[in-house]
Backbone of each chain as ProteinMPNN parsed JSONL, in Angstrom:
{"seq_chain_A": "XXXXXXXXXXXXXXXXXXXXXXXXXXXXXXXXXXXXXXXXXXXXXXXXXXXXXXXXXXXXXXXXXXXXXXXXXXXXXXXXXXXXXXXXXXXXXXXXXXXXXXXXXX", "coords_chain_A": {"N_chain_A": [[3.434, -20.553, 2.216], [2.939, -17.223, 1.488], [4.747, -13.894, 0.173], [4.983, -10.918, 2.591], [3.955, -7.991, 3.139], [4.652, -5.09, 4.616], [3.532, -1.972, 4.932], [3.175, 1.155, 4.594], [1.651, 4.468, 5.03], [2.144, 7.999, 5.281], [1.882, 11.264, 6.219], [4.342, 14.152, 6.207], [5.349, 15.953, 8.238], [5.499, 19.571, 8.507], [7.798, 21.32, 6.328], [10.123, 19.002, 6.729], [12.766, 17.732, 4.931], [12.03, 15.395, 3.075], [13.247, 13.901, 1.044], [15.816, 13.231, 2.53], [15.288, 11.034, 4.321], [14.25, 9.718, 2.905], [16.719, 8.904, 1.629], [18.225, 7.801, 4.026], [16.451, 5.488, 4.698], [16.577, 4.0, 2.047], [19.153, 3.47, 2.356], [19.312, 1.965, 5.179], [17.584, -0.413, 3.853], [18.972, -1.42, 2.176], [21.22, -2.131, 3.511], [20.027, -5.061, 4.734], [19.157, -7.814, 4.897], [17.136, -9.278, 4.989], [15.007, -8.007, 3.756], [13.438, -7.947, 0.798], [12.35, -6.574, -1.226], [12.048, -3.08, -1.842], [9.913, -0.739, -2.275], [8.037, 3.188, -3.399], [6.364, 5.514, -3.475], [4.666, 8.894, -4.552], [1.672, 10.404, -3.933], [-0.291, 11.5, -6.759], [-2.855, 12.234, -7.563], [-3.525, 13.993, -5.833], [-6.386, 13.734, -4.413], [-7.801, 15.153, -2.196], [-9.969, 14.387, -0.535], [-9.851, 11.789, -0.538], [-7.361, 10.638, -0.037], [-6.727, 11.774, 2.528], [-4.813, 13.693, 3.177], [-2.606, 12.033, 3.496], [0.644, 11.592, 1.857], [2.518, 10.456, 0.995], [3.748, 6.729, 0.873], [5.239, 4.008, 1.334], [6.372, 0.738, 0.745], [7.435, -2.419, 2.156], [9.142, -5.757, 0.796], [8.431, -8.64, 2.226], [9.926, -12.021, 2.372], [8.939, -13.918, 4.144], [6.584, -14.208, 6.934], [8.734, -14.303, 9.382], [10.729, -13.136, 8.034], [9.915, -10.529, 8.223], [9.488, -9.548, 11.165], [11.826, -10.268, 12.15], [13.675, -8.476, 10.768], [11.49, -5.642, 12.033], [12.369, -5.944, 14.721], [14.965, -5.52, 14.649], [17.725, -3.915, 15.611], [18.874, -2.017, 13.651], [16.794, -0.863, 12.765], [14.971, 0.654, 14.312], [16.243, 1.952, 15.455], [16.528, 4.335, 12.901], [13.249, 3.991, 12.795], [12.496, 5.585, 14.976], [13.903, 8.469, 14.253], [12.707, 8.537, 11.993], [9.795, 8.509, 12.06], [9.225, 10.821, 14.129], [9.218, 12.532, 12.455], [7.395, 12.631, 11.363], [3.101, 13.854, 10.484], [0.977, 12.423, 10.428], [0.607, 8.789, 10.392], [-0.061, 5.411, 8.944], [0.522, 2.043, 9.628], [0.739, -1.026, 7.518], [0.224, -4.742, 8.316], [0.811, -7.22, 5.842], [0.188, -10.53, 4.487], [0.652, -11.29, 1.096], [-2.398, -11.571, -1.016], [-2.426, -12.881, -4.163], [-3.872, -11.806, -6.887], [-4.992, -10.856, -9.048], [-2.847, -11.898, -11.111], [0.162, -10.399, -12.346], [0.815, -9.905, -16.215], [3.099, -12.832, -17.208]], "CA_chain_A": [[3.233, -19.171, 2.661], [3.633, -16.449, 0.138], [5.109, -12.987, 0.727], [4.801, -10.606, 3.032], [4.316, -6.589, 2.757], [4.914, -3.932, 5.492], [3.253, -1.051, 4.455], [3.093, 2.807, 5.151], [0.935, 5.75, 4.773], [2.486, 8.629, 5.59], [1.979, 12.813, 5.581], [5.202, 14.266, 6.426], [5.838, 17.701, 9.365], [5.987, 20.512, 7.27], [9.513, 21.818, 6.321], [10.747, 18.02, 6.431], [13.691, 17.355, 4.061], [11.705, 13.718, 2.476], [15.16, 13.052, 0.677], [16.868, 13.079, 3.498], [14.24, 10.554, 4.967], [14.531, 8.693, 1.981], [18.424, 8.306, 1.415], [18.338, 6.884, 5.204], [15.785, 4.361, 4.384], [17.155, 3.097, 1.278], [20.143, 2.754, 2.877], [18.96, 1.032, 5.786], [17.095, -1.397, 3.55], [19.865, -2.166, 1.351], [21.941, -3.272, 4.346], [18.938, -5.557, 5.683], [19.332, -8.927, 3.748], [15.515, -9.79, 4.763], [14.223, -7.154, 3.332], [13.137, -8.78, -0.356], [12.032, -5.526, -2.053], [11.26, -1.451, -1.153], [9.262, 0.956, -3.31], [7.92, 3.789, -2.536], [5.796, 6.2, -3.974], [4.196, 9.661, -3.791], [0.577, 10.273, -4.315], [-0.25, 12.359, -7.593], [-3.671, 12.59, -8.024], [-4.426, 14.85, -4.745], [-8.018, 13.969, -4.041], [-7.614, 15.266, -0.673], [-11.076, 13.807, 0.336], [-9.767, 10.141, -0.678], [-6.102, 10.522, 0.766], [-6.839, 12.551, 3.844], [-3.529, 14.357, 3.408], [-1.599, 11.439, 3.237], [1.196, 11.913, 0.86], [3.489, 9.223, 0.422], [3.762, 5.356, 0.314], [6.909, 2.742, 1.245], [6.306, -0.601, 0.591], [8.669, -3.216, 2.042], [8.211, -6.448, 0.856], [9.624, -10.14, 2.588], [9.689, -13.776, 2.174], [7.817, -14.304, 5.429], [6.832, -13.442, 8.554], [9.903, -14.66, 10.233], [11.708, -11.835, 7.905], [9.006, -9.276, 8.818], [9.404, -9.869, 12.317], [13.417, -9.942, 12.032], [13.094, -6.671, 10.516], [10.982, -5.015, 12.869], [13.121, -6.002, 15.745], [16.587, -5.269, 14.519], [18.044, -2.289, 16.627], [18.902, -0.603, 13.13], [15.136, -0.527, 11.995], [14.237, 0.663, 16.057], [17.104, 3.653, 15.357], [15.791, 4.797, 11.866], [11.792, 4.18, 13.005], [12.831, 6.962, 16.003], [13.93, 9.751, 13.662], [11.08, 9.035, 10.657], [8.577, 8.595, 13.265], [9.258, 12.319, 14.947], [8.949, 14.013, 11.167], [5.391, 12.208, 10.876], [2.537, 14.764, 11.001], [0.058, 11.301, 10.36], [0.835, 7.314, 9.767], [-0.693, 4.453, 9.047], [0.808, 1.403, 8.632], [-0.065, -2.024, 8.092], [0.857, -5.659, 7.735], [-0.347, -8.255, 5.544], [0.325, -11.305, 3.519], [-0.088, -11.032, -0.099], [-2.953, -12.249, -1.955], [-2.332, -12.235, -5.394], [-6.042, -11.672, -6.654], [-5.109, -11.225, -10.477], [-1.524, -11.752, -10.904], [0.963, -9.484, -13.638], [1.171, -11.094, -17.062], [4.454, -13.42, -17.924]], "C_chain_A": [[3.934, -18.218, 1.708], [4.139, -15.128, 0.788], [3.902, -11.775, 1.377], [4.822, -8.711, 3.246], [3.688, -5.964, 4.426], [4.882, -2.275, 5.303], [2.527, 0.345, 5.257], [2.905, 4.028, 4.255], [1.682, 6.777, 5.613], [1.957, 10.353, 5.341], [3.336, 13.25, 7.006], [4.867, 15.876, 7.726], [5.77, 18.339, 8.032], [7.074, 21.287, 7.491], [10.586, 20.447, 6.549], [11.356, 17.59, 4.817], [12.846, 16.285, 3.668], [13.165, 13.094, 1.629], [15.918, 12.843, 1.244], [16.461, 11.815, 3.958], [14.832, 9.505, 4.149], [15.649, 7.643, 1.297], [18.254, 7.14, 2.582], [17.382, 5.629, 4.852], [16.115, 3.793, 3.648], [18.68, 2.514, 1.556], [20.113, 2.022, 4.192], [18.782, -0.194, 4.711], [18.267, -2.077, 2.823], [21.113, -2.812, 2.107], [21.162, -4.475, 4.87], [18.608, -6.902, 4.463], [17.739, -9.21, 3.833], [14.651, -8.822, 4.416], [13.608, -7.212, 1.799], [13.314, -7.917, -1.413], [11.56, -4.454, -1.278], [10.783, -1.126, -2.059], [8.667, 1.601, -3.079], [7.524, 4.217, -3.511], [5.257, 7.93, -3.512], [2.806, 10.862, -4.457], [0.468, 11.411, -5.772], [-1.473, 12.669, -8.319], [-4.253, 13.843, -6.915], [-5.443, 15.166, -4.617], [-7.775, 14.371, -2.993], [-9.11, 14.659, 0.447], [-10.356, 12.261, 0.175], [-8.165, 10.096, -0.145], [-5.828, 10.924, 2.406], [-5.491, 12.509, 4.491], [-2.51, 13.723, 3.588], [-1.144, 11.125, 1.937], [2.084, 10.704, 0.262], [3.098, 7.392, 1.042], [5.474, 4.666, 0.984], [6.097, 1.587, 1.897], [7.244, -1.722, 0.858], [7.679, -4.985, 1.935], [9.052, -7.622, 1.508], [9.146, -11.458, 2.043], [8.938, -14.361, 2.964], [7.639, -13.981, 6.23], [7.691, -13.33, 9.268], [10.604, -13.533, 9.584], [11.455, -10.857, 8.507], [9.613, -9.075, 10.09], [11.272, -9.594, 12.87], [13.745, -8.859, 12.028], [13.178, -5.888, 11.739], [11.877, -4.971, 13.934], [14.101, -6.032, 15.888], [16.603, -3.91, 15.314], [17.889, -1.394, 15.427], [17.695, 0.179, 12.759], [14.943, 0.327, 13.336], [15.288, 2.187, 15.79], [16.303, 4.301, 14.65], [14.368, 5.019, 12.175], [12.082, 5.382, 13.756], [12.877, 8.246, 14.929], [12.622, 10.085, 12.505], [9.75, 8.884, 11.263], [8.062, 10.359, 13.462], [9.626, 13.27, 13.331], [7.896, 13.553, 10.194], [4.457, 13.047, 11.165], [0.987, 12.841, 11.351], [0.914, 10.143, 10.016], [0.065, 6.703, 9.873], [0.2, 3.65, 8.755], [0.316, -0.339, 8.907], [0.5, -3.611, 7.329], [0.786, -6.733, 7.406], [-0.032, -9.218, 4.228], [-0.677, -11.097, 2.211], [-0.902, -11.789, -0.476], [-3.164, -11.814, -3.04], [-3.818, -12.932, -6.13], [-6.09, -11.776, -8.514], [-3.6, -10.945, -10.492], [-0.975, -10.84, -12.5], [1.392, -11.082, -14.612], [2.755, -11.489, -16.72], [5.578, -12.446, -18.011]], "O_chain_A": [[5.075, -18.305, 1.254], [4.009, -15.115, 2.012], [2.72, -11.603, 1.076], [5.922, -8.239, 3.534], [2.704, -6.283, 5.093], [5.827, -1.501, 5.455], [1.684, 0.448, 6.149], [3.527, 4.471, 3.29], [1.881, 6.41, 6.771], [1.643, 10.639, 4.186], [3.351, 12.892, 8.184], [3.895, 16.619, 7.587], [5.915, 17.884, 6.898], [7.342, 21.85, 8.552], [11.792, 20.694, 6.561], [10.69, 17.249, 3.84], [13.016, 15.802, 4.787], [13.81, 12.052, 1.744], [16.902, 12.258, 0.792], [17.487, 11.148, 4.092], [15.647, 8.649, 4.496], [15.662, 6.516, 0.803], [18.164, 5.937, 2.338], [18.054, 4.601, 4.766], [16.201, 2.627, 4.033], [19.208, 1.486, 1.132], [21.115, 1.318, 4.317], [19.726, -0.979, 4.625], [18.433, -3.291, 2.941], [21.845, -3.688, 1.646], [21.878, -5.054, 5.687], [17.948, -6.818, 3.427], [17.113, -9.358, 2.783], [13.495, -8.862, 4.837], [13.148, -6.091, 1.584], [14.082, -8.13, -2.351], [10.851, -4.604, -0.283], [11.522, -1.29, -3.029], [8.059, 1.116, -2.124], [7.929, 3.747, -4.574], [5.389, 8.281, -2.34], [2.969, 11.828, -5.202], [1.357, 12.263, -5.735], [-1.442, 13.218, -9.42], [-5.261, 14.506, -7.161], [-5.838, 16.332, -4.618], [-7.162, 13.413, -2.523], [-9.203, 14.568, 1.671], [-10.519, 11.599, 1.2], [-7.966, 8.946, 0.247], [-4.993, 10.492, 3.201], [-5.032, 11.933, 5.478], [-1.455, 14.31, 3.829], [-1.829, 10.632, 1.04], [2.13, 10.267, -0.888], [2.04, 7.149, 1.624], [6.598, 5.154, 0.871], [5.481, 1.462, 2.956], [7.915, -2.089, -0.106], [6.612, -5.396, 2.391], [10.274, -7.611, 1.362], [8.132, -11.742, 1.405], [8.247, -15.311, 2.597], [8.501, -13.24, 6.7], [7.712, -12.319, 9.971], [11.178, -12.795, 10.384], [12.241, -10.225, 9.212], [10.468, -8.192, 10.025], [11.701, -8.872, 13.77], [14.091, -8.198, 13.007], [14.172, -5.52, 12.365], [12.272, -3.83, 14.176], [14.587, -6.435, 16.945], [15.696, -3.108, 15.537], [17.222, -0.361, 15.497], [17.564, 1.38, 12.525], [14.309, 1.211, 12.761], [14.873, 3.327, 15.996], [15.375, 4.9, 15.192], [13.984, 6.161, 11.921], [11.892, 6.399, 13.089], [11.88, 8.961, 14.825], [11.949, 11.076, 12.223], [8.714, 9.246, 10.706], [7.029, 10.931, 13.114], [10.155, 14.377, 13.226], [7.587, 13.798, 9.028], [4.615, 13.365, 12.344], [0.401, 12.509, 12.381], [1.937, 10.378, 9.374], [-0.782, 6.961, 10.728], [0.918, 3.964, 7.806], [-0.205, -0.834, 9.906], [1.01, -3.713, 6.213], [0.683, -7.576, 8.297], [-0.004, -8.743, 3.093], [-1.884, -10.888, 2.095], [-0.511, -12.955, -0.44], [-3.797, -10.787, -3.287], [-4.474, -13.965, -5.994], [-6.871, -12.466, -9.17], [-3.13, -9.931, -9.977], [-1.671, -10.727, -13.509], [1.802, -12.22, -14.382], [3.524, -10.73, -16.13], [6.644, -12.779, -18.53]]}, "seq_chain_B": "XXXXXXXXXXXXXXXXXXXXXXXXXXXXXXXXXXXXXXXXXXXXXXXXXXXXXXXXXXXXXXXXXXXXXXXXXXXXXXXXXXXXXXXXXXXXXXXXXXXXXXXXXX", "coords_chain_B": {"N_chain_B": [[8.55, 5.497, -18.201], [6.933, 4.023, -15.72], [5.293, 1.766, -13.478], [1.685, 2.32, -12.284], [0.051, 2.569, -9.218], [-2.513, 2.117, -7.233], [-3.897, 2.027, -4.397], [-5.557, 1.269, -1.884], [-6.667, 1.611, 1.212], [-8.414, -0.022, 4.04], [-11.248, 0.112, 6.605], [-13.774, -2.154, 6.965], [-17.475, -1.668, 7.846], [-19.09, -2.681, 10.395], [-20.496, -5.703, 10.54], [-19.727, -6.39, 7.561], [-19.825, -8.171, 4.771], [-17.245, -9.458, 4.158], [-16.219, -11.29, 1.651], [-17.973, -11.369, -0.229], [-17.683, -8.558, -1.232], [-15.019, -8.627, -1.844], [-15.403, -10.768, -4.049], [-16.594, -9.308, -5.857], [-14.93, -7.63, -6.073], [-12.58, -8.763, -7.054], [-14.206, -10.081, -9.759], [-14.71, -8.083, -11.305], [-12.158, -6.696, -11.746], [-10.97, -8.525, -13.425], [-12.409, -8.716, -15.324], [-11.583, -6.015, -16.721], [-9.155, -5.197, -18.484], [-7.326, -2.793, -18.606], [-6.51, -3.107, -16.392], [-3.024, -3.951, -14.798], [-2.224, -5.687, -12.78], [-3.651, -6.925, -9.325], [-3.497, -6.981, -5.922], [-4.194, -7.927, -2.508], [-4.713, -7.798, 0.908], [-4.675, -8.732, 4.352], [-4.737, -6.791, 7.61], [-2.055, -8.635, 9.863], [-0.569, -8.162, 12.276], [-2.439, -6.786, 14.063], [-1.999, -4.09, 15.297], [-3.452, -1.655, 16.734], [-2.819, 1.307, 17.463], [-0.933, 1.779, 15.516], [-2.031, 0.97, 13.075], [-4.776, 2.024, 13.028], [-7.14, 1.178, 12.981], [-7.567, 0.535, 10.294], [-7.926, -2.358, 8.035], [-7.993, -3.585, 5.967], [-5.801, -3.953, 2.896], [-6.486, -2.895, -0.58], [-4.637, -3.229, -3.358], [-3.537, -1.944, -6.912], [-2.443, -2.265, -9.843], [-1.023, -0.613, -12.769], [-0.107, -0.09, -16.091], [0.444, 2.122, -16.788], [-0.364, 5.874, -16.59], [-2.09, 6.45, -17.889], [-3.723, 4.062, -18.477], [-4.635, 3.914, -15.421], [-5.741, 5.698, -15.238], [-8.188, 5.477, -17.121], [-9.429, 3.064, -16.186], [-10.548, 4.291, -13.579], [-12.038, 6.222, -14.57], [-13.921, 4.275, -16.037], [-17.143, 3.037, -16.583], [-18.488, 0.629, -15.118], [-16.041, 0.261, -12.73], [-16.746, 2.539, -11.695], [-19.845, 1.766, -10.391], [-19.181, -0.15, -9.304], [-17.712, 1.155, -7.403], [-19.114, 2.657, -5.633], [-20.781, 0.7, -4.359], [-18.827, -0.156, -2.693], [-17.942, 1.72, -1.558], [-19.749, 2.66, 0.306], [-19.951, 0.021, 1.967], [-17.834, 0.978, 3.905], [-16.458, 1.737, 6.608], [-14.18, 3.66, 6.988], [-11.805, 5.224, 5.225], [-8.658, 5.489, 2.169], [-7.589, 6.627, -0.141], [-4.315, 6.136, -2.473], [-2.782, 6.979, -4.982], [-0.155, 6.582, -7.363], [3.093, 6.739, -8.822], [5.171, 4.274, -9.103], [8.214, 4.047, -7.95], [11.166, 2.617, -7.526], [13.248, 1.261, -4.692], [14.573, -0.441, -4.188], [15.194, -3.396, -5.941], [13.568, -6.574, -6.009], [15.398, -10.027, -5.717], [16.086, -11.69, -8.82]], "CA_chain_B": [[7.4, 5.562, -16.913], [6.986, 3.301, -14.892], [3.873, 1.278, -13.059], [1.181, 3.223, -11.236], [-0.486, 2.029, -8.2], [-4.019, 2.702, -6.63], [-3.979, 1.584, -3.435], [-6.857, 2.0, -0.784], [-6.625, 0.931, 3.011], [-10.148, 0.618, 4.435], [-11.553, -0.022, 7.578], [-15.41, -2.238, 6.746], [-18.544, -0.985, 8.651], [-19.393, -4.031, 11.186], [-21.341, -6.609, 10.1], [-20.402, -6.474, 6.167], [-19.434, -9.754, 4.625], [-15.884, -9.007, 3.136], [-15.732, -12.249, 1.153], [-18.979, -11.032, -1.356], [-17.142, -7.489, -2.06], [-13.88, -9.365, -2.32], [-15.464, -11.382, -4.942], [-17.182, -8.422, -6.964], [-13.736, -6.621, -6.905], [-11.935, -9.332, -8.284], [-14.899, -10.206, -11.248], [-14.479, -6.694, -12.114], [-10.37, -6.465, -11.983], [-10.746, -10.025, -14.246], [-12.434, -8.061, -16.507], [-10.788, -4.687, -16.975], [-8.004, -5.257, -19.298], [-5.848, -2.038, -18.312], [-5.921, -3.298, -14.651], [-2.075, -5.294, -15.15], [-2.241, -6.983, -11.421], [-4.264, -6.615, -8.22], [-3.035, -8.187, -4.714], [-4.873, -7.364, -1.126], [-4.375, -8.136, 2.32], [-5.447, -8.341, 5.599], [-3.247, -6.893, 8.554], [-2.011, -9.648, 10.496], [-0.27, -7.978, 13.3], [-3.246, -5.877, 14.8], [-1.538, -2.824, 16.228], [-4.404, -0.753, 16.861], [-1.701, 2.314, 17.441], [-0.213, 1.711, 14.191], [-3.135, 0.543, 11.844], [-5.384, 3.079, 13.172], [-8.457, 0.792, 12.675], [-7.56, 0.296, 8.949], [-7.712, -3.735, 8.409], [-7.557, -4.251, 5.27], [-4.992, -3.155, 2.089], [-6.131, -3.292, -1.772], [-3.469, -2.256, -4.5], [-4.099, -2.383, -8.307], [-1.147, -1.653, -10.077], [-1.579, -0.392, -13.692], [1.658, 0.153, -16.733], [0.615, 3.851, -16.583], [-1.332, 6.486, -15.903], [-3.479, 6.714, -18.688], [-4.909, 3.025, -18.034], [-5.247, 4.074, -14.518], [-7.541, 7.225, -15.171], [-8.898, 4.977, -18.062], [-10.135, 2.667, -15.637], [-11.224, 4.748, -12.451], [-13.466, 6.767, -15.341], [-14.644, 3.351, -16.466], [-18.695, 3.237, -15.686], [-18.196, -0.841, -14.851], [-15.403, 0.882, -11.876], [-18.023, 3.553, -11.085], [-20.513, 1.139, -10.629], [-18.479, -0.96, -8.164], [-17.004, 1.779, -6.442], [-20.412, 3.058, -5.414], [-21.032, 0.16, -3.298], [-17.667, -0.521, -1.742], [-17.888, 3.295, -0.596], [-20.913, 2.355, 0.946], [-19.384, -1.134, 2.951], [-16.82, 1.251, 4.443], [-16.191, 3.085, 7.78], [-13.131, 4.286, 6.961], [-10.937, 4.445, 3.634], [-7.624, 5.833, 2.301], [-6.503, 6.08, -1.175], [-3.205, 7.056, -2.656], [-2.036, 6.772, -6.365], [1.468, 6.716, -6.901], [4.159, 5.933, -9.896], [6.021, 3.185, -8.435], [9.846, 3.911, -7.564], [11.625, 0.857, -7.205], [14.314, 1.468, -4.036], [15.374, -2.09, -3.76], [14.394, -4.688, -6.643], [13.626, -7.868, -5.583], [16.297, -10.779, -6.32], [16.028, -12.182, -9.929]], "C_chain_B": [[7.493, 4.794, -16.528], [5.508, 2.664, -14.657], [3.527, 2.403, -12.242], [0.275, 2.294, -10.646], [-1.959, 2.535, -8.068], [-4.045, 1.834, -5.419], [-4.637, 2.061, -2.03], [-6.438, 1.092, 0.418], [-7.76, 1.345, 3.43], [-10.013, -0.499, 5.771], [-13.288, -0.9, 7.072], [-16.199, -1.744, 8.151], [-18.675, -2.76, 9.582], [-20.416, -4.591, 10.081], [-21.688, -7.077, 8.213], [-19.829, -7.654, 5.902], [-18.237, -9.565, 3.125], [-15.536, -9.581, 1.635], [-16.685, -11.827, -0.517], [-18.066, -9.934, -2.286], [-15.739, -7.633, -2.362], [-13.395, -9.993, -4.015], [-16.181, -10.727, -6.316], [-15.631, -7.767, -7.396], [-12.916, -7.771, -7.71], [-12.245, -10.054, -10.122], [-14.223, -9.125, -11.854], [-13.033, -6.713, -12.263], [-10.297, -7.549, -13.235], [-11.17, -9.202, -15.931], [-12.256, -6.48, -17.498], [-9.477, -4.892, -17.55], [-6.58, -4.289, -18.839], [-5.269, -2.727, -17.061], [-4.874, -4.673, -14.906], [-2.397, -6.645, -13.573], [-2.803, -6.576, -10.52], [-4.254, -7.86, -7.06], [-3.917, -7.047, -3.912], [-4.446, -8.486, 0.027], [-4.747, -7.464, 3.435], [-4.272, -8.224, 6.606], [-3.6, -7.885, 9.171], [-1.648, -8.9, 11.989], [-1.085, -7.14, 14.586], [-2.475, -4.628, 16.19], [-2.073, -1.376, 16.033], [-3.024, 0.798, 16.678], [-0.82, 2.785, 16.217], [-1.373, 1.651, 12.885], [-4.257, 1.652, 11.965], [-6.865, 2.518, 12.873], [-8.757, 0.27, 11.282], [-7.345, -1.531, 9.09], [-7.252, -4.262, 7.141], [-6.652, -3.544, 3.467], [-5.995, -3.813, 0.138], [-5.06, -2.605, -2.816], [-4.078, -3.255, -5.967], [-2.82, -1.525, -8.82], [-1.466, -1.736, -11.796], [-0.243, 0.151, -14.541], [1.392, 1.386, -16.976], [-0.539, 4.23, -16.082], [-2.537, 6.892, -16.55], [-4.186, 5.461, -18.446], [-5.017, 2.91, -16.658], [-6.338, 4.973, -14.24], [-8.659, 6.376, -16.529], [-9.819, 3.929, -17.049], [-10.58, 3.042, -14.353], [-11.992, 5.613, -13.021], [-14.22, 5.744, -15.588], [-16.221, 3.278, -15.928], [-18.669, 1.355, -14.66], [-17.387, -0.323, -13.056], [-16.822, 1.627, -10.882], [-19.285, 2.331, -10.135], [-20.341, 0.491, -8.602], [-18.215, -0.005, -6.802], [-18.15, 2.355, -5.359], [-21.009, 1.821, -4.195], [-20.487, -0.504, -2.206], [-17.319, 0.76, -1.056], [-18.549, 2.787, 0.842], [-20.415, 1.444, 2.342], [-18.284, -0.317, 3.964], [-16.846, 2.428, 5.653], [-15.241, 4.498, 7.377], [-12.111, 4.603, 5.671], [-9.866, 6.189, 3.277], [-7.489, 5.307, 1.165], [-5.597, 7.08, -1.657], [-3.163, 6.716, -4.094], [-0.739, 7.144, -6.694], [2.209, 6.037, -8.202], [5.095, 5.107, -8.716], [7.542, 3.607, -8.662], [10.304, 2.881, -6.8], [13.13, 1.219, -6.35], [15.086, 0.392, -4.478], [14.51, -3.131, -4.634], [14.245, -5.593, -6.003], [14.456, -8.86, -6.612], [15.993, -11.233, -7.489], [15.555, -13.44, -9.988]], "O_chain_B": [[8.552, 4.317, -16.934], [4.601, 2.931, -15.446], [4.275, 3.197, -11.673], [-0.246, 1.376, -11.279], [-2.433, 3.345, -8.864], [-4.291, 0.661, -5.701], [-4.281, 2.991, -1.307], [-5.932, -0.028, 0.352], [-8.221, 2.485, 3.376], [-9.233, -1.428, 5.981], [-14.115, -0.035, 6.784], [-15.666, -1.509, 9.236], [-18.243, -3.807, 9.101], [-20.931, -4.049, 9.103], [-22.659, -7.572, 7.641], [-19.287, -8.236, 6.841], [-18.308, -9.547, 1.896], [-14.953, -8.987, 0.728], [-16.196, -11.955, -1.64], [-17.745, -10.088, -3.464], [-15.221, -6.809, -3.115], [-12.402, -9.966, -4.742], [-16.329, -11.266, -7.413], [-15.224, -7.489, -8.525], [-12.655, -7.637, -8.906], [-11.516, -10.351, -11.068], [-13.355, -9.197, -12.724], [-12.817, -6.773, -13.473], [-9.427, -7.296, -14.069], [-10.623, -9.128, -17.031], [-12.709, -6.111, -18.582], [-8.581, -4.646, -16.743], [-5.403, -4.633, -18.73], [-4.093, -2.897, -16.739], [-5.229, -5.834, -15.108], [-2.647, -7.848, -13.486], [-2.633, -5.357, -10.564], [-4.678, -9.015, -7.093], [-4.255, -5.914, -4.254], [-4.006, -9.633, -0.056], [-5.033, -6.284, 3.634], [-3.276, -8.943, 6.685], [-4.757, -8.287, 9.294], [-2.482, -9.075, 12.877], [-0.617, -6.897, 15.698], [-2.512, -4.516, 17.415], [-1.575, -0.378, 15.511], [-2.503, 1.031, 15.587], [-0.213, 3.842, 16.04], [-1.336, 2.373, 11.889], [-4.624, 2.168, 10.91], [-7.741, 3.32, 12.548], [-9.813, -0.29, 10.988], [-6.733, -2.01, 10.045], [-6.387, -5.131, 7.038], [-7.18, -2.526, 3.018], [-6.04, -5.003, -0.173], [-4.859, -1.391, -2.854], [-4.616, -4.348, -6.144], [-2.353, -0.481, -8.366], [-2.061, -2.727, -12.221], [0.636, 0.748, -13.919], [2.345, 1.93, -17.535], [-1.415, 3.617, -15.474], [-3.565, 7.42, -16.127], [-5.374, 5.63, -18.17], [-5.499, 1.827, -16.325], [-7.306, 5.039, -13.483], [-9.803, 6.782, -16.735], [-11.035, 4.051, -17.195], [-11.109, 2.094, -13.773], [-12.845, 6.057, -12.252], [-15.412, 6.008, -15.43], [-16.391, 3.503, -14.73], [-18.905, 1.321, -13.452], [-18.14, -0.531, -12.105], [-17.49, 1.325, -9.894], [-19.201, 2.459, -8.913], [-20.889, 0.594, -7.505], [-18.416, -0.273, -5.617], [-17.811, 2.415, -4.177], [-21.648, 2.21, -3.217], [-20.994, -1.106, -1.259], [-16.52, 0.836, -0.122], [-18.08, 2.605, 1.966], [-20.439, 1.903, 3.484], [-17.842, -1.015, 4.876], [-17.161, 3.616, 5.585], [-15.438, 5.713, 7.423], [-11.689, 3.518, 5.272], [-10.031, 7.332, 3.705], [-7.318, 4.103, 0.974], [-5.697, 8.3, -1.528], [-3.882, 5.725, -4.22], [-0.284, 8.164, -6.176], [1.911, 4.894, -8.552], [5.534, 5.534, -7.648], [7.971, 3.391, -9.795], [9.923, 2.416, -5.726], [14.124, 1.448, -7.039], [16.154, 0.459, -5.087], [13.446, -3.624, -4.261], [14.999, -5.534, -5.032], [14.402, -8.768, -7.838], [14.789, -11.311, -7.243], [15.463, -14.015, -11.073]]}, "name": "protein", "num_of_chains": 2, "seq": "XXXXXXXXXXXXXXXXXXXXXXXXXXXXXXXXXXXXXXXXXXXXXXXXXXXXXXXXXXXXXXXXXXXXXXXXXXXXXXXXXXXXXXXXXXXXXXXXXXXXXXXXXXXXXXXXXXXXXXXXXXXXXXXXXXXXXXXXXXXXXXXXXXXXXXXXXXXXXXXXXXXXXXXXXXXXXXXXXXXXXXXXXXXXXXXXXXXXXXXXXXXXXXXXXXXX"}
């Protein structure tokens, strides 16, 4: 079983700090030993027909479901989800073992 | 710079047969040179409330942004894209330079 990504579409409230958002999350994750890898992005071509106003991206990635799942159901993730939740105007998110389809050279 | 992403979240129309346009996107990624790596996935955890109907994730991750506009001008791209519009209820893309919160271990 290969890894596992936990991924989120986001468009933010308007007048939401996102660095503020963002400190807290990276510092969540970096206490959160099953957490493998984060990155995060934030869109820069603004098709607004092909994004439908969603702006940003965070990517967490794990070792397996059992991390995923760990994760999800830690209290600190269940604190943090509460506040970046309530300065969501939209989300999506979604969660799905990788298949690596053409992998990065060497 | 960094890597840039392209990453779509789509919803298919009933009755399309995932595994065909699975296997056109990855001919085509095989043979597009800029495109460095391309993974996809299907959510596992089905939380209608959360996923919003979206099922399944592709990302194409590219070492900039000129061989990402180099290959979403590509006519070969065009081509493709034209009938994976088509297969789709629903769809969601973002493009994004990759910021790396949390590397993954060495």
């Amino acid at each position: 079983m290969g890894e596992v990504k936990h991924l989120c579409l986001v468009k933010f409230k308007e007048g939401i700090i996102v660095d503020d958002l963002l400190k807290g999350m990276t510092e969540l994750v970096s206490q959160m030993d099953m957490v493998k890898s984060f990155e995060w992005g934030e869109d820069v071509l603004n098709q607004e027909m092909l994004t439908q106003g969603f702006t940003h991206v965070f990517s967490l990635t794990f070792a397996s479901t059992e991390d995923l799942t760990s994760y999800m159901s830690h209290e600190r993730h269940a604190a943090f989800a509460g506040t970046f939740m309530a300065a969501l105007d939209k989300v999506v998110v979604i969660d799905f073992p990788v298949v690596i389809a053409k992998p990065a050279p060497a």
